[in-house]
KOLLUM-404492 format. One record per atom (N, C-alpha, C): residue in three letters; residue number from 1; x, y, z. Coordinates in pm, 1 decimal. Layout:
<recs>
+-----+-----+----------+----------+----------+
| res |   n |        x |        y |        z |
+-----+-----+----------+----------+----------+
| ala | NUM |        X |        Y |        Z |
...
+-----+-----+----------+----------+----------+
</recs>
This chain:
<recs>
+-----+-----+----------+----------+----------+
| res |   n |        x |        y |        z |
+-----+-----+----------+----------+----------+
| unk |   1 |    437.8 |  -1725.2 |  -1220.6 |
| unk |   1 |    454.1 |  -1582.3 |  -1213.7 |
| unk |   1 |    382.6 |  -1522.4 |  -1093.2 |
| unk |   2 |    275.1 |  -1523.9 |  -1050.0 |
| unk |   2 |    162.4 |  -1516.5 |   -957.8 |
| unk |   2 |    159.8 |  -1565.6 |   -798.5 |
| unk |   3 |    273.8 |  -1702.5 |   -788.4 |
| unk |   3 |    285.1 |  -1734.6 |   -654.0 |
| unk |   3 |    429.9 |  -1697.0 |   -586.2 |
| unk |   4 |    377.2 |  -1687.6 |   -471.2 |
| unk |   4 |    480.7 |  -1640.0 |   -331.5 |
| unk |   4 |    529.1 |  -1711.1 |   -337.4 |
| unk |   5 |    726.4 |  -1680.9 |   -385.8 |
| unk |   5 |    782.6 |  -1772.6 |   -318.0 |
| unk |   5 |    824.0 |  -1823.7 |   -206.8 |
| unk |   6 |    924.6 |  -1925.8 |   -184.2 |
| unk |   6 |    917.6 |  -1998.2 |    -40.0 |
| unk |   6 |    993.1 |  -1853.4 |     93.6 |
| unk |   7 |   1071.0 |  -1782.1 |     17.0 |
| unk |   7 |   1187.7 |  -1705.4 |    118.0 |
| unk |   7 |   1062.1 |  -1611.8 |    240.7 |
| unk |   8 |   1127.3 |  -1625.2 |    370.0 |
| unk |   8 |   1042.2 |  -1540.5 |    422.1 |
| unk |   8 |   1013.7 |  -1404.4 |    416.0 |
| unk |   9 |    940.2 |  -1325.3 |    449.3 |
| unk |   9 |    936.7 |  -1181.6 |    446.3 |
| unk |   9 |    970.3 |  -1091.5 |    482.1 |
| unk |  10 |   1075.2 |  -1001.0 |    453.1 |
| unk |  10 |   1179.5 |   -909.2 |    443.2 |
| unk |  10 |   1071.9 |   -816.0 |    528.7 |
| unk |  11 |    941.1 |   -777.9 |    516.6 |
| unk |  11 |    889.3 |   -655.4 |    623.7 |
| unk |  11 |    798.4 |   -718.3 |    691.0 |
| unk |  12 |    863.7 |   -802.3 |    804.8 |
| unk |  12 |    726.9 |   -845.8 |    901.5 |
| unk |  12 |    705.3 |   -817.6 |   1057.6 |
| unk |  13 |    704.2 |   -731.1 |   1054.5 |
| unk |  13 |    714.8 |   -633.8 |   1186.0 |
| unk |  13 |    611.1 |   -783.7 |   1225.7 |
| unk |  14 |    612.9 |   -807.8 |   1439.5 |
| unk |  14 |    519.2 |   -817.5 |   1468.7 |
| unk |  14 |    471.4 |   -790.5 |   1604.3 |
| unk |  15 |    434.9 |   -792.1 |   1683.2 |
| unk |  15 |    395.9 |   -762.0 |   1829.1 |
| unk |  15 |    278.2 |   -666.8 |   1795.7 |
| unk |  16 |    256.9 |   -591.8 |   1905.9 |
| unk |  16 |    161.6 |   -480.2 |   1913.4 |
| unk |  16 |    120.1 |   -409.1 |   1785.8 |
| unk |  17 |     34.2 |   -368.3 |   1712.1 |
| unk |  17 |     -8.7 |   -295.4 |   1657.2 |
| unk |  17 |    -28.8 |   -100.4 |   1734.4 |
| unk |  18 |      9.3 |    -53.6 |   1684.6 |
| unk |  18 |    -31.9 |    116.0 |   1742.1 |
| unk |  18 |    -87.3 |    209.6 |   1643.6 |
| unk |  19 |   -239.9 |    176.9 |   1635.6 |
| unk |  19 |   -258.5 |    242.6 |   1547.9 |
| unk |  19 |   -285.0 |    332.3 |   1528.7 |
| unk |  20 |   -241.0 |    412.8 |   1613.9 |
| unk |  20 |   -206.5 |    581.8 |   1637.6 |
| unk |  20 |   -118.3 |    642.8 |   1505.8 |
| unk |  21 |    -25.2 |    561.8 |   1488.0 |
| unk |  21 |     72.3 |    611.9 |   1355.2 |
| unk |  21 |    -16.4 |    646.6 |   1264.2 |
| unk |  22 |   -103.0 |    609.0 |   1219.1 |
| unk |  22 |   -168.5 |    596.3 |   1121.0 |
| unk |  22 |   -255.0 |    750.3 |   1105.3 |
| unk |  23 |   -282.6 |    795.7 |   1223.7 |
| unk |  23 |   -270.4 |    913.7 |   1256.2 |
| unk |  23 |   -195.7 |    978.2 |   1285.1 |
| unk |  24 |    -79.4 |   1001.4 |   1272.8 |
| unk |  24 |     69.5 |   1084.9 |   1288.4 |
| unk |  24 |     61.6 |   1048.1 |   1143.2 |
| unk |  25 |     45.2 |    953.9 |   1090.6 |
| unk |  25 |    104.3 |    951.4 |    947.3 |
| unk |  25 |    -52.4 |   1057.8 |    838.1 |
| unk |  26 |   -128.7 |   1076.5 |    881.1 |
| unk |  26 |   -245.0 |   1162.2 |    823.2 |
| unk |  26 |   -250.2 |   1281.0 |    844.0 |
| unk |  27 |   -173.8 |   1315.3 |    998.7 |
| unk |  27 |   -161.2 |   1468.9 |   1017.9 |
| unk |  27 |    -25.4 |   1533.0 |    942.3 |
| unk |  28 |     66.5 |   1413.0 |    931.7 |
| unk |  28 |    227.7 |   1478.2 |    829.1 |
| unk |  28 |    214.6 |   1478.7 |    713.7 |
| unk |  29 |     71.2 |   1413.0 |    643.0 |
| unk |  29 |     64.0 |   1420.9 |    533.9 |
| unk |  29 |     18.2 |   1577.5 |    506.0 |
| unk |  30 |   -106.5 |   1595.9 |    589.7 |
| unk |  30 |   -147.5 |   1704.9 |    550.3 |
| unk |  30 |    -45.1 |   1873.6 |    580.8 |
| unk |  31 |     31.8 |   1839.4 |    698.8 |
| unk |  31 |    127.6 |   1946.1 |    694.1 |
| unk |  31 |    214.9 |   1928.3 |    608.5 |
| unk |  32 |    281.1 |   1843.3 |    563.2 |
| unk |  32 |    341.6 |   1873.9 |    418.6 |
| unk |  32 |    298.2 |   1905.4 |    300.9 |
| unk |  33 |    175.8 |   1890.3 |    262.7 |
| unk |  33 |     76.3 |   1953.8 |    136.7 |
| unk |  33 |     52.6 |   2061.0 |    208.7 |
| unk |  34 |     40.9 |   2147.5 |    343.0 |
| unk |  34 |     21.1 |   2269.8 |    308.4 |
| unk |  34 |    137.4 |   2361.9 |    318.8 |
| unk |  35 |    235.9 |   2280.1 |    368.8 |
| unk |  35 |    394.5 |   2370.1 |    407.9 |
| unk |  35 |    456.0 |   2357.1 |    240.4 |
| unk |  36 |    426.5 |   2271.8 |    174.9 |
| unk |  36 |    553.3 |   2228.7 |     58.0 |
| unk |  36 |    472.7 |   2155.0 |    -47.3 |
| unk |  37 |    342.3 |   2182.0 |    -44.7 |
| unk |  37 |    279.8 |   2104.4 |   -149.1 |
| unk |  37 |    278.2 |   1981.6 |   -234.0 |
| unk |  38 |    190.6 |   1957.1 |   -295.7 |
| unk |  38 |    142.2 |   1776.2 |   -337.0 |
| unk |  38 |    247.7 |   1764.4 |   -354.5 |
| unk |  39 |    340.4 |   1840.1 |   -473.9 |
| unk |  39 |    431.4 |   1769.4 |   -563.3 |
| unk |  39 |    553.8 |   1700.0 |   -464.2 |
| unk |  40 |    500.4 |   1736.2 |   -346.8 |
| unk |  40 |    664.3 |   1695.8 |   -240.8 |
| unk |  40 |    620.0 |   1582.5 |   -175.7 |
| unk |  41 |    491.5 |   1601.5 |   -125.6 |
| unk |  41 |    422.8 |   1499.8 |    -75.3 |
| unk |  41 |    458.7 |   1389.0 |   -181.3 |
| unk |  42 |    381.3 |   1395.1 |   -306.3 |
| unk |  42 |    403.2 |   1311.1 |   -424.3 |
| unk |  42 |    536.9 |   1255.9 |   -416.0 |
| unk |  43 |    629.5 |   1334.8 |   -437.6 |
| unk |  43 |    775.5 |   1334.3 |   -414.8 |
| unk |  43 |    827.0 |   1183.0 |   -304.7 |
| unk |  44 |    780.0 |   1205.4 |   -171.1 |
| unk |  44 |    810.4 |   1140.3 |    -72.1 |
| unk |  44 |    737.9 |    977.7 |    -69.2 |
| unk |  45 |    614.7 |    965.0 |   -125.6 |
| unk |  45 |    536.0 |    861.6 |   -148.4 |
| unk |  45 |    645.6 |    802.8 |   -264.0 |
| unk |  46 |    664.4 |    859.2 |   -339.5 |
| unk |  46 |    780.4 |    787.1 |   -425.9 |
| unk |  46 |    858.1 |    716.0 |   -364.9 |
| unk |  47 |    961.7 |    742.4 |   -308.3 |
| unk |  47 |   1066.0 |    716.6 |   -258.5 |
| unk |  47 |   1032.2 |    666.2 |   -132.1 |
| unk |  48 |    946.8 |    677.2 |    -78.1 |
| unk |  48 |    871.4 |    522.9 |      7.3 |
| unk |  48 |    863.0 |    389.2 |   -129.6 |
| unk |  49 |    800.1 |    442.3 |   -198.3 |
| unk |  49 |    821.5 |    293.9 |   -299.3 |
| unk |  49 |    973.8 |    222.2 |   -357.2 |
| unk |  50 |   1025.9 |    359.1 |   -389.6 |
| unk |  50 |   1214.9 |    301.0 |   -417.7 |
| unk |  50 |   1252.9 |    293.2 |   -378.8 |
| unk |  51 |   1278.7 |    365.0 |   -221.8 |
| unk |  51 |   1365.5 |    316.2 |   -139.5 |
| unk |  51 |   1363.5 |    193.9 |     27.4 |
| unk |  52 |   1224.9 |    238.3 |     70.0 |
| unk |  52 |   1187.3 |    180.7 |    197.9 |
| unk |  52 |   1136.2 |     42.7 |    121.8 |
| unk |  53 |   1061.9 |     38.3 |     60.0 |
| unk |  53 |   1016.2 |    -92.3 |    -14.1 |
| unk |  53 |   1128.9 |   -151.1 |   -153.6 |
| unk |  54 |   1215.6 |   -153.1 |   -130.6 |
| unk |  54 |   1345.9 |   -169.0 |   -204.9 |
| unk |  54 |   1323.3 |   -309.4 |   -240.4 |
| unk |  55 |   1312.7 |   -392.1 |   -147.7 |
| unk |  55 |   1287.6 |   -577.0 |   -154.1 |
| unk |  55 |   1224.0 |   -583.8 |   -239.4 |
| unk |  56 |   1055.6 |   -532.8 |   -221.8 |
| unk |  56 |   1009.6 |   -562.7 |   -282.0 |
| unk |  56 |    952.9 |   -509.2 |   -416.1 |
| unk |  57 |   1025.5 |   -401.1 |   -445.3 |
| unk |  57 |   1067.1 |   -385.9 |   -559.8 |
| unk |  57 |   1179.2 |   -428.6 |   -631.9 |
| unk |  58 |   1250.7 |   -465.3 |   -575.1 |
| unk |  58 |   1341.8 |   -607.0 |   -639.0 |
| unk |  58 |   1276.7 |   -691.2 |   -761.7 |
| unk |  59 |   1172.2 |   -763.8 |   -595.6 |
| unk |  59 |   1101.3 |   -904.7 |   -690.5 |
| unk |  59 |   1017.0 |   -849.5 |   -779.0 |
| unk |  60 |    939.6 |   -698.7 |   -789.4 |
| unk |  60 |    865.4 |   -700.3 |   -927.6 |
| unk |  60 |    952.5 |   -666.3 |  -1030.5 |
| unk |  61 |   1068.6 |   -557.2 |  -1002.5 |
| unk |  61 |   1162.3 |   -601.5 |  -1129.0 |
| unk |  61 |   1239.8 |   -676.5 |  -1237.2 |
| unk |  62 |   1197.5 |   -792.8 |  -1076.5 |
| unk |  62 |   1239.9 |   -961.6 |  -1149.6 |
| unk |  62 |   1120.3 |  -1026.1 |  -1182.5 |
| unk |  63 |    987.3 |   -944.0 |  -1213.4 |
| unk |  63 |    893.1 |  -1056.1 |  -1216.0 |
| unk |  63 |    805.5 |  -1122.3 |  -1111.0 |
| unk |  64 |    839.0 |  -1080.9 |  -1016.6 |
| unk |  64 |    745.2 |  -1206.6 |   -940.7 |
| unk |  64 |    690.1 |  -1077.5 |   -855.7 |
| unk |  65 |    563.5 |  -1122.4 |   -815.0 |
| unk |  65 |    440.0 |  -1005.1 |   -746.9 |
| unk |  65 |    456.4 |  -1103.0 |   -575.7 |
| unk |  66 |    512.7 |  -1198.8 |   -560.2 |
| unk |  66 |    486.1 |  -1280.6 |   -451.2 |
| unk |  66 |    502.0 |  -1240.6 |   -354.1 |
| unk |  67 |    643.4 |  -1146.6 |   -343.9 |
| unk |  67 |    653.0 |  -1072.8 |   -197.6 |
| unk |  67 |    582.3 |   -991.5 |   -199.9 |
| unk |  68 |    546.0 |   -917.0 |   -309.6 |
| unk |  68 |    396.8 |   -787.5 |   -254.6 |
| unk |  68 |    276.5 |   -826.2 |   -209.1 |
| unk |  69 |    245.0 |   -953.6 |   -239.8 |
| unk |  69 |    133.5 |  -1063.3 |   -209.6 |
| unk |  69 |    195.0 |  -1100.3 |    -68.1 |
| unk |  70 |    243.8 |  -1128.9 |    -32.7 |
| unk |  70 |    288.2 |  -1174.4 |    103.2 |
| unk |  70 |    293.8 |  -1053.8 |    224.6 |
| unk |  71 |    371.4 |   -939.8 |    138.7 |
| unk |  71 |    338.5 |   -837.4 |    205.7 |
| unk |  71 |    185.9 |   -733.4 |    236.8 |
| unk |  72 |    127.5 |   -800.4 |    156.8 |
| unk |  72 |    -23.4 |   -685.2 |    174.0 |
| unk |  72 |    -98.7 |   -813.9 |    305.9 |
| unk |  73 |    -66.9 |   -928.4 |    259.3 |
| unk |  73 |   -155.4 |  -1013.1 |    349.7 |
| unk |  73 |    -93.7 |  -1058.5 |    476.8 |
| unk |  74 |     38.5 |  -1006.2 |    536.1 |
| unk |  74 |    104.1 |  -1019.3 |    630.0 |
| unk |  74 |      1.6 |   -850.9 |    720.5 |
| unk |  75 |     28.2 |   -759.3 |    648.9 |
| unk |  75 |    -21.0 |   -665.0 |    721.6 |
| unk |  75 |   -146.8 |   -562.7 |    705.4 |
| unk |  76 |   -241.5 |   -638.8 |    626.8 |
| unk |  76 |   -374.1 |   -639.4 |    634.7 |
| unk |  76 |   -408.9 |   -692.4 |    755.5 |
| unk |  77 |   -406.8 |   -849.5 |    728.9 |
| unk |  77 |   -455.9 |   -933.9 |    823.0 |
| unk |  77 |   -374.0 |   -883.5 |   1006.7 |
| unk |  78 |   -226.7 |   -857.9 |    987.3 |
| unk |  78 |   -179.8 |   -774.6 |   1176.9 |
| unk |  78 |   -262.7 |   -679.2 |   1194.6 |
| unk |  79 |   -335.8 |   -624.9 |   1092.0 |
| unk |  79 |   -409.2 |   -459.4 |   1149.2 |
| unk |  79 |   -557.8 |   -516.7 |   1150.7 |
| unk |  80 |   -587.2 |   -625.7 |   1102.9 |
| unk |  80 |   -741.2 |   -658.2 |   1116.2 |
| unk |  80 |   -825.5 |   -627.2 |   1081.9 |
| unk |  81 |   -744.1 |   -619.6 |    879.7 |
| unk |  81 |   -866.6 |   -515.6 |    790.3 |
| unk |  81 |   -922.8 |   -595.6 |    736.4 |
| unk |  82 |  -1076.0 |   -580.8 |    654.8 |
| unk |  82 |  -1151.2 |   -700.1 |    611.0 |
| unk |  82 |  -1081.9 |   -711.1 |    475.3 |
| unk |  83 |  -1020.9 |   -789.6 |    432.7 |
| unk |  83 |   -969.8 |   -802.4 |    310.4 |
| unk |  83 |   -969.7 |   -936.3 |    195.1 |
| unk |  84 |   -943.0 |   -949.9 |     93.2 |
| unk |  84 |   -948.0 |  -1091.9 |     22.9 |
| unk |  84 |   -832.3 |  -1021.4 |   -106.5 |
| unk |  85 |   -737.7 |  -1131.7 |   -135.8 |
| unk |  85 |   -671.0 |  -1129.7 |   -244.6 |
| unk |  85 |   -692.9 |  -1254.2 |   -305.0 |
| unk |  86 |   -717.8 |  -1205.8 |   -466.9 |
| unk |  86 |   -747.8 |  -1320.7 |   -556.0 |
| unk |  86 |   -666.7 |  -1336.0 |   -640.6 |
| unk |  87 |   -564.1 |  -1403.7 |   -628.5 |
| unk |  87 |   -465.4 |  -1507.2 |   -752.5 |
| unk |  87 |   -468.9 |  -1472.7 |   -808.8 |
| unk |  88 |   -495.6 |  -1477.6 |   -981.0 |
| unk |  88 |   -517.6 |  -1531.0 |  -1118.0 |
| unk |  88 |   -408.8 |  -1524.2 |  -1223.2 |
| unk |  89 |   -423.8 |  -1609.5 |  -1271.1 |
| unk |  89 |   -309.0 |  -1621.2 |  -1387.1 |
| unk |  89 |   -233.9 |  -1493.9 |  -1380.7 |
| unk |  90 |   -327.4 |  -1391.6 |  -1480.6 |
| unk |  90 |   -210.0 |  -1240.4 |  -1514.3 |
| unk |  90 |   -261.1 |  -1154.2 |  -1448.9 |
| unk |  91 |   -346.0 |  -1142.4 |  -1297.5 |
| unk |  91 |   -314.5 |  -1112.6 |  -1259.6 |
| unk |  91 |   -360.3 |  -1077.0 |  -1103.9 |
| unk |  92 |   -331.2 |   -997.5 |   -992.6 |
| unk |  92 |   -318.5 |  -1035.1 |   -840.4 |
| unk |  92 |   -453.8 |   -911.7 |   -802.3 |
| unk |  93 |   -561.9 |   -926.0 |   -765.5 |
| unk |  93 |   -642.2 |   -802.3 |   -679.6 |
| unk |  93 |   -679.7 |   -840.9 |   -565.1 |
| unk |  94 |   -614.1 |   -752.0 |   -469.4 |
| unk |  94 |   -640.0 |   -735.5 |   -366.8 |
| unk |  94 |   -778.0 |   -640.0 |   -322.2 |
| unk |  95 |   -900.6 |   -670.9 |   -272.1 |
| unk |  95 |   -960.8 |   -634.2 |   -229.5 |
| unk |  95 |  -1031.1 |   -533.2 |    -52.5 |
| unk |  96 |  -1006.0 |   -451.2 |    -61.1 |
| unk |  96 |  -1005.9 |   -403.8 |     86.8 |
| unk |  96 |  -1164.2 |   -343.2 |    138.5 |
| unk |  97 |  -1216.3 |   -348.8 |    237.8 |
| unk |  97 |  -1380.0 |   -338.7 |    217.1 |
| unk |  97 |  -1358.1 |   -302.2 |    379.1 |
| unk |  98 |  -1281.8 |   -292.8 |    432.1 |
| unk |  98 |  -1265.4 |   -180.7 |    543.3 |
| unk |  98 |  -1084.1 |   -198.8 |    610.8 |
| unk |  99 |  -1074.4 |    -69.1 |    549.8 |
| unk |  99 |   -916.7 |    -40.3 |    627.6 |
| unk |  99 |   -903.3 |     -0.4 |    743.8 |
| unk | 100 |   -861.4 |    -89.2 |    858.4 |
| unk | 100 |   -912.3 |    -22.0 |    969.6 |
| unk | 100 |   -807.3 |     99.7 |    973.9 |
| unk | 101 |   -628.5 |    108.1 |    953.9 |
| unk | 101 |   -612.1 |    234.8 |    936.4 |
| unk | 101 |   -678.1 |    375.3 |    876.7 |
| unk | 102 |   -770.9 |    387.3 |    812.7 |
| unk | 102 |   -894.0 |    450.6 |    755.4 |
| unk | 102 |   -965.9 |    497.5 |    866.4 |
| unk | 103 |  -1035.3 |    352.9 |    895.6 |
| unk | 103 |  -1087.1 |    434.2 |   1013.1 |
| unk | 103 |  -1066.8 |    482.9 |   1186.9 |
| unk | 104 |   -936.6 |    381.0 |   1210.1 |
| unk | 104 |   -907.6 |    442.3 |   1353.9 |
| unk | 104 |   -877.7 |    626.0 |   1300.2 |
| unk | 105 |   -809.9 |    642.2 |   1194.9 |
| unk | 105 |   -806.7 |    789.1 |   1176.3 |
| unk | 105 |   -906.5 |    856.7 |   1203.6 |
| unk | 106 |  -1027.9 |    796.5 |   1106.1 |
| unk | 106 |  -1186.7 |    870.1 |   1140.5 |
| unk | 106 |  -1202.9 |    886.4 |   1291.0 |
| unk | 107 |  -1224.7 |    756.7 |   1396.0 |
| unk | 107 |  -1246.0 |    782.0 |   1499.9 |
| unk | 107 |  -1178.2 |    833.8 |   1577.3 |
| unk | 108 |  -1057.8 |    904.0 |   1541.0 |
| unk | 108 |   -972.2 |    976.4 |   1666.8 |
| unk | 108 |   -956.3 |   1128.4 |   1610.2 |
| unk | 109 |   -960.3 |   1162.0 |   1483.4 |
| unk | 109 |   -964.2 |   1254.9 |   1458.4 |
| unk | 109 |  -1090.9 |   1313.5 |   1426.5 |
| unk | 110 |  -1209.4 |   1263.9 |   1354.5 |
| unk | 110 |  -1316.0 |   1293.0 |   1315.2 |
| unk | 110 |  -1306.0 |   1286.2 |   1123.9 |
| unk | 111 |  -1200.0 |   1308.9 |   1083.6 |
| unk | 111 |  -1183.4 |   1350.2 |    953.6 |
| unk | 111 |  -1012.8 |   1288.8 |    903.6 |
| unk | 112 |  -1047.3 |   1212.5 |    821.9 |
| unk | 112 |   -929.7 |   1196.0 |    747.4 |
| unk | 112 |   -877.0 |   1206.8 |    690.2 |
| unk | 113 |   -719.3 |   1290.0 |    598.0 |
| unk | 113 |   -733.3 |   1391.0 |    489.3 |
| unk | 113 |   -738.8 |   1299.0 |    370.7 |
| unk | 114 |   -821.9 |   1414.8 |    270.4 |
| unk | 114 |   -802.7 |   1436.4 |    176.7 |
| unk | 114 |   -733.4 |   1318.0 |     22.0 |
| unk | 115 |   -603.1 |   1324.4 |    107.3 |
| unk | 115 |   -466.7 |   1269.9 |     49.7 |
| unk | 115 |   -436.5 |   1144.2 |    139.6 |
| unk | 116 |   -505.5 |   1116.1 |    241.5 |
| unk | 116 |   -436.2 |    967.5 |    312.5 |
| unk | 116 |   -431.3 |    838.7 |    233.6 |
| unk | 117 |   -529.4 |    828.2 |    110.0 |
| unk | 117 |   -496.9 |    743.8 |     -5.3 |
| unk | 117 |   -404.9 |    704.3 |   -106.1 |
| unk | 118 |   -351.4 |    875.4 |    -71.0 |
| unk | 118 |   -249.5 |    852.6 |   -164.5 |
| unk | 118 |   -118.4 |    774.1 |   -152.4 |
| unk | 119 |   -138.8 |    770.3 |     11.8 |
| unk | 119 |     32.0 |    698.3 |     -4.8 |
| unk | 119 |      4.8 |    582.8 |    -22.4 |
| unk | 120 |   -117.4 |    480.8 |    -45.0 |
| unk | 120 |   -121.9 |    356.3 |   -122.9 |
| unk | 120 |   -114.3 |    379.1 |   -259.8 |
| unk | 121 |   -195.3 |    506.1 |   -307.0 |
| unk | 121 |   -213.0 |    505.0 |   -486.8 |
| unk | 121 |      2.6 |    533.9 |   -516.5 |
| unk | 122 |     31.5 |    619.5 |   -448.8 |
| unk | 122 |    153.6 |    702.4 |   -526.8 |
| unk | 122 |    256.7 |    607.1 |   -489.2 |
| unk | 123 |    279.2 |    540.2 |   -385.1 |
| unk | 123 |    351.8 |    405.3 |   -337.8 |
| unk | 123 |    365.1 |    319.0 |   -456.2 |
| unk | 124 |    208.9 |    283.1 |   -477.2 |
| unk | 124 |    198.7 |    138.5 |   -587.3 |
| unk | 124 |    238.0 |    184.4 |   -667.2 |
| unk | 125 |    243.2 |    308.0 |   -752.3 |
| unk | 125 |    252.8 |    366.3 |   -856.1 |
| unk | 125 |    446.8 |    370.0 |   -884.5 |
| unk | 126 |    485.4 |    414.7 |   -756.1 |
| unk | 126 |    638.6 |    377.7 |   -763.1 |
| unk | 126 |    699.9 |    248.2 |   -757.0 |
| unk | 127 |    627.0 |    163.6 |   -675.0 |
| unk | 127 |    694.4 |     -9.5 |   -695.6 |
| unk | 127 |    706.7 |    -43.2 |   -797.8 |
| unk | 128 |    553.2 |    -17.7 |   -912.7 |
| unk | 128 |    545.1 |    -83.6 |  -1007.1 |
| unk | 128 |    628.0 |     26.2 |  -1141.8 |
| unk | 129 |    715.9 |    135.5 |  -1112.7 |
| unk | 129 |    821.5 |    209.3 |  -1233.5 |
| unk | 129 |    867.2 |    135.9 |  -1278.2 |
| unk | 130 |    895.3 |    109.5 |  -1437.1 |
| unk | 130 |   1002.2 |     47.4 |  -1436.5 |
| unk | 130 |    965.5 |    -86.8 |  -1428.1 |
| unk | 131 |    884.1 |   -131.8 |  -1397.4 |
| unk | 131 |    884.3 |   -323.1 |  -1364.7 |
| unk | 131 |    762.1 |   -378.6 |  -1512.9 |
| unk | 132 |    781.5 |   -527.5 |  -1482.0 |
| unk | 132 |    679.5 |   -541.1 |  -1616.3 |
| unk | 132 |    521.5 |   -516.2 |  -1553.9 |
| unk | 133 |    520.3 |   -477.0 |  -1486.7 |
| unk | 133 |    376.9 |   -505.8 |  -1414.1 |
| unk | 133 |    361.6 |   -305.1 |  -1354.9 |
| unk | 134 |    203.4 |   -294.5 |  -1397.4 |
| unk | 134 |    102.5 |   -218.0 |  -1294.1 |
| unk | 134 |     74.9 |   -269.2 |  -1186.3 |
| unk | 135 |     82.6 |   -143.2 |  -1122.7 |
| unk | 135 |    -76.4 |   -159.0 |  -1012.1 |
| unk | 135 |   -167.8 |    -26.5 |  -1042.2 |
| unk | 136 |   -268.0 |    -54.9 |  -1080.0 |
| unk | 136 |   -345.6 |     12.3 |  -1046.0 |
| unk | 136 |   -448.9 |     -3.7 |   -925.8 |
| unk | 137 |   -486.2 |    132.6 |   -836.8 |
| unk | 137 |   -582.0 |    118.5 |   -726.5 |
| unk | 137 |   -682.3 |    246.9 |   -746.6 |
| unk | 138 |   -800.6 |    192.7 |   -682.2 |
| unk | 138 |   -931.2 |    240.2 |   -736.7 |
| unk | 138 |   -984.1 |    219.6 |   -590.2 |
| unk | 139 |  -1005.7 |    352.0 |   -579.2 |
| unk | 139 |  -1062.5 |    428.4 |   -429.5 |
| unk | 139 |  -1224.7 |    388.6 |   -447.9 |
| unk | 140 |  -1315.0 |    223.3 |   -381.2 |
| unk | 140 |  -1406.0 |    207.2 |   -378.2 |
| unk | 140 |  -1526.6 |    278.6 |   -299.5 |
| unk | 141 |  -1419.8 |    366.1 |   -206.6 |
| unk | 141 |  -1573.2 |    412.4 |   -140.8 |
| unk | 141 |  -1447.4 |    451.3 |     12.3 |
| unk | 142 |  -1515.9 |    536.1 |    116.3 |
| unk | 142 |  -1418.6 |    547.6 |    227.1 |
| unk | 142 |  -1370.7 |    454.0 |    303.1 |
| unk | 143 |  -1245.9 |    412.2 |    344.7 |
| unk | 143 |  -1208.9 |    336.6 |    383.3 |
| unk | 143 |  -1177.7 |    172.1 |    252.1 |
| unk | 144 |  -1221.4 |    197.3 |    145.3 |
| unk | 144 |  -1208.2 |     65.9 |     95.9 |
| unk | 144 |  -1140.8 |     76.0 |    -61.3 |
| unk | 145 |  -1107.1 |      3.8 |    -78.2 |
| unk | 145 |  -1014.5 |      9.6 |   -175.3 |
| unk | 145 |   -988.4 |   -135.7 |   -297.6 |
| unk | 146 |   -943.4 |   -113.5 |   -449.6 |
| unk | 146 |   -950.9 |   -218.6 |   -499.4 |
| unk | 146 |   -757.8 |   -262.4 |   -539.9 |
| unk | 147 |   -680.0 |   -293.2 |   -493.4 |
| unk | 147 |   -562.1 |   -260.6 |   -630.6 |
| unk | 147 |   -535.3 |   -416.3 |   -698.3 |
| unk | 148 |   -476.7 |   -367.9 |   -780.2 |
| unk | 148 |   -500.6 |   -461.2 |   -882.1 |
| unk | 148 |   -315.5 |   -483.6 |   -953.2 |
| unk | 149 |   -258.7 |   -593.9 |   -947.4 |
| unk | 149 |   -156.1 |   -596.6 |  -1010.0 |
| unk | 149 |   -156.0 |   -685.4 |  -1182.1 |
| unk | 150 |   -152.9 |   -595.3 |  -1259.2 |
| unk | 150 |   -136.0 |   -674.9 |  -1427.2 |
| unk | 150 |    -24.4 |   -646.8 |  -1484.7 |
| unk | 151 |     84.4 |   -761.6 |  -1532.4 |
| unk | 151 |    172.7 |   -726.8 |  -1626.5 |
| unk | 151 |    128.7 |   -665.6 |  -1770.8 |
| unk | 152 |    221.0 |   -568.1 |  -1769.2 |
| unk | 152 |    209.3 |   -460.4 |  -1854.6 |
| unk | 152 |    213.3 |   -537.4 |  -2003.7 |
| unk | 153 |    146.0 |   -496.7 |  -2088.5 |
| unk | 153 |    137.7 |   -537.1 |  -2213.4 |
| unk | 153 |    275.5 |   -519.6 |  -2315.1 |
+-----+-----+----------+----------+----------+
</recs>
């Protein structure tokens, strides 16, 4: 249930990193919570999970966490965040203990909003609709993060 299967990975961007987006993606967050509020913001983080991440909401609908496992450690490790994911039977935590998207935001802007967490919390929260499995994620501190995948009881 727990391991990646063999097929390769449906989102593996690779070359250059620009991690400027990451800031375009923190300043559109916050102009859409103040033009059209959370619930749209909320809204759009959704449908990043149903629709842009479609694959891999596939495989948790079928059960298997492997491409989301393949996918967090394909692009953790391209952005060069300190990270560790641990296996286990029922179930997958990924550990994050500095996002560098987190902080190139900090250092180019000074301040990162508010809500830039959310499009990991409200994302995971949409992959896992509907499938036998959670994620829950738990905001450890700035920049770091715990999520955690368990099939649902």
């Amino acid at each position: 249930m727990m391991t990646p299967d063999d097929k390769p990975l449906r989102y593996n961007e690779g070359g250059n990193v620009h991690m400027d987006f990451h800031g375009a993606t923190d300043t559109t967050i916050d102009f859409i919570i103040k033009n059209y509020g959370i619930d749209v913001m909320d809204q759009i983080f959704a449908r990043v999970g149903h629709d842009v991440y479609a694959d891999i909401r596939s495989h948790l609908l079928a059960g298997n966490v492997g491409e989301l496992v393949k996918h967090w450690h394909h692009f953790f490790e391209r952005e060069g965040a300190e990270f560790h994911i641990n296996v286990e039977t029922d179930e997958v935590i990924l550990t994050v203990s500095h996002c560098t998207a987190y902080a190139h935001v900090k250092k180019i802007a000074g301040k990162v909003s508010d809500h830039f967490c959310d499009q990991t919390i409200k994302t995971n929260h949409a992959l896992a609709q509907g499938t036998p499995f959670a994620i829950d994620t738990e905001i450890t501190g700035p920049g770091s993060c715990r999520q955690i995948i368990r099939r649902r009881p």
